[in-house]
C-alpha positions in Angstrom: -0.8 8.8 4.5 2.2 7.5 6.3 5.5 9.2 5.8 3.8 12.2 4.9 6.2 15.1 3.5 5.5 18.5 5.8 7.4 21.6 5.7 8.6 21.2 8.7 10.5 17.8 7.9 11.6 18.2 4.4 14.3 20.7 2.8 13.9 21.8 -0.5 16.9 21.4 -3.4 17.0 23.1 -6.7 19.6 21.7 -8.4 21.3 23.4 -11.5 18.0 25.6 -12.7 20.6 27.7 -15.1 20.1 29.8 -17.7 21.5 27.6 -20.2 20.7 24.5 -18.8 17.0 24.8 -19.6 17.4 25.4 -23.0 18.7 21.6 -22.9 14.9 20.5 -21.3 13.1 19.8 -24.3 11.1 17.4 -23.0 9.3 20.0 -20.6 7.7 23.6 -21.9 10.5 25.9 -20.7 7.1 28.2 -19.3 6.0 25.1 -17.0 10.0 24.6 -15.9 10.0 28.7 -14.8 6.2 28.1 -13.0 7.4 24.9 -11.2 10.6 26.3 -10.3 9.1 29.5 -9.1 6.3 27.8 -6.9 8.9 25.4 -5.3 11.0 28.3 -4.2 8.2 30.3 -3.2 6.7 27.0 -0.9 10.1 26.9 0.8 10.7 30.9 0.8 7.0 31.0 2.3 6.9 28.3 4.9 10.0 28.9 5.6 11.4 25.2 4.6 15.4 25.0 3.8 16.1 25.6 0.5 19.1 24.8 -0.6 20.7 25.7 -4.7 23.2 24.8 -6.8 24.6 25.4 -10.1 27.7 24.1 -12.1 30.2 26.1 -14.5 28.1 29.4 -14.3 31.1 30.8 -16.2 30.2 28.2 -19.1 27.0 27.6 -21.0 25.6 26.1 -18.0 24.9 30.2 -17.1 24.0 31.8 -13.8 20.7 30.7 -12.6 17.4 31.6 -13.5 17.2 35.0 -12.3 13.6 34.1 -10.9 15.7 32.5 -8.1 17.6 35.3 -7.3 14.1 37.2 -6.7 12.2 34.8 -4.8 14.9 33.1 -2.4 17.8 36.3 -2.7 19.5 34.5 0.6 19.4 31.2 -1.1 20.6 32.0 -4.4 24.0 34.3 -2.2 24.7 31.2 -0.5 24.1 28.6 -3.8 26.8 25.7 -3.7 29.0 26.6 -6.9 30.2 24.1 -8.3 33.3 23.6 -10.4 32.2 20.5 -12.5 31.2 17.6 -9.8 28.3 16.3 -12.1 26.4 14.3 -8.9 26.5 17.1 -6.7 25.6 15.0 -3.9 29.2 13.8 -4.6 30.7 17.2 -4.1 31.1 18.5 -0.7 30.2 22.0 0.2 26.7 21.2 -1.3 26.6 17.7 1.1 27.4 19.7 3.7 24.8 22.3 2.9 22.0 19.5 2.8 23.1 18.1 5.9 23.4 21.7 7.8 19.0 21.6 7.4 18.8 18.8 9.5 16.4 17.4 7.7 16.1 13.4 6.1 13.3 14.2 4.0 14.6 15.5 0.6 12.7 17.2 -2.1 14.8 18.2 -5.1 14.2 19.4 -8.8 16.7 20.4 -11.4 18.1 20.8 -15.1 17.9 18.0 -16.4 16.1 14.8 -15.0 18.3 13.2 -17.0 22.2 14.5 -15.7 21.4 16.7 -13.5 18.9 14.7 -10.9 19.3 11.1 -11.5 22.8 11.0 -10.0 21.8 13.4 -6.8 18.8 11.4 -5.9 20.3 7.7 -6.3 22.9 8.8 -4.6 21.0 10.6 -1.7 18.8 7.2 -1.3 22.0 5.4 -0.9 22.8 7.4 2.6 19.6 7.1 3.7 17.6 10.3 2.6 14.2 9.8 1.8 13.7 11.6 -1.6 11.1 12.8 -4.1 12.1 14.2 -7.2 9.8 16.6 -9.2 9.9 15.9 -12.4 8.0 18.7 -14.2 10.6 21.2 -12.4 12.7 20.2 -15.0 13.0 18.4 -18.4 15.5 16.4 -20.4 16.6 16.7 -24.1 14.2 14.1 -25.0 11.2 12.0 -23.9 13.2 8.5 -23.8 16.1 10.6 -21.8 13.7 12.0 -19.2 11.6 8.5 -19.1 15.1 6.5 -18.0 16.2 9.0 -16.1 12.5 8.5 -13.9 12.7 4.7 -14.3 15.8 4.6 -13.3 15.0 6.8 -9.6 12.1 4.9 -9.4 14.4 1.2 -9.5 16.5 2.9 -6.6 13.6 3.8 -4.4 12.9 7.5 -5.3 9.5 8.9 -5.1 8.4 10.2 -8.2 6.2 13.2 -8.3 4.4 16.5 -9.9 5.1 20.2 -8.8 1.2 20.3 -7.5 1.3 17.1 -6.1 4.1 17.7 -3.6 2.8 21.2 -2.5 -0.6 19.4 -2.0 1.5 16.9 0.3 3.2 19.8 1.5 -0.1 22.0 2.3 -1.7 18.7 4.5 -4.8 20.8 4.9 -5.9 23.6 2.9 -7.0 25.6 6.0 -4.0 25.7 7.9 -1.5 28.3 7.6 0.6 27.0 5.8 -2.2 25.4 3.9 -3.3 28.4 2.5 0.4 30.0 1.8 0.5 26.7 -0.3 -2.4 26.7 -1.6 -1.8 31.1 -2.7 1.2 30.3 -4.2 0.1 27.2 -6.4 -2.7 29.9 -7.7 -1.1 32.5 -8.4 2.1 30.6 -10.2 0.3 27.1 -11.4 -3.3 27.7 -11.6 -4.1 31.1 -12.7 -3.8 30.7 -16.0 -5.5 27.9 -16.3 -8.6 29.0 -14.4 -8.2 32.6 -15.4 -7.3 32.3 -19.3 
């Protein structure tokens, strides 16, 4: 496949995964938001891919993030772009700057909720020239019809649309690599055990 995504071109961005946020992602089972959330962080944490978070209003019901974050990626979540109400935070500086900092063009983001929260980011990143995928079952909107015009609308602006599994796969390129098989541990142990295990 041609423009492949690879660690080692893409950053990762976890937009406003907040404590109160998700409980506006009805769309989505909150369990399968905390799984995808927790394996994307782990693939960057792992692979050692930027990662780059954000939240907004932590002080208001937004909330602090999910404290998963602050576990997995404790560096990432210290220096997480706060923001003081910028709703597109590609729109608001400090987290521009943050994005840009990684060097990389390739942009993978995820967030609370596809339909606020990622829409705005992602159209707006596409406009400067990123190349973006957003993964939609990291996050959720308050309904169906919300999330599916928030992923039509992406899609119109030239957005890839994608699964948590899917871009790690992408991510992984082979299986037997290194960082083929940190993937491929980490999409186990958060996405597939359960399934395969009971």
């Amino acid at each position: 496949m041609k423009n492949l995504f690879t660690t080692d071109t893409a950053a990762m961005l976890l937009i406003d995964h907040q404590i109160g946020t998700i409980r506006l992602a009805i769309s989505t089972v909150h369990d399968e938001i905390v799984r995808n959330t927790r394996a994307l962080a782990r693939t960057a944490v792992e692979t050692g891919m930027p990662l780059v978070l954000t939240s907004s209003q932590e002080e208001m019901f937004q909330g602090p993030l999910l404290p998963d974050l602050l576990s997995i990626a404790p560096d990432a979540h210290a220096a997480r772009v706060r923001r003081p109400g910028v709703v597109d935070c590609w729109q608001y500086q400090p987290f521009r700057d943050a994005v840009l900092a990684t060097g990389r063009r390739r942009l993978i983001m995820a967030g609370l909720t596809n339909d606020v929260c990622i829409v705005y980011p992602a159209i707006s990143a596409i406009e400067d020239g990123f190349a973006v995928q957003v993964v939609v079952d990291a996050g959720g909107s308050p309904t169906k019809d919300a999330d599916n015009a928030a992923i039509e609308r992406m899609r119109a602006a030239g957005a890839t649309i994608t699964s948590t599994n899917q871009v790690m796969a992408e991510l992984a390129t082979d299986w037997a690599s290194v960082t083929g098989s940190t993937i491929q541990r980490v999409m186990y142990e958060e996405n597939l055990r359960h399934l395969i295990e009971g």
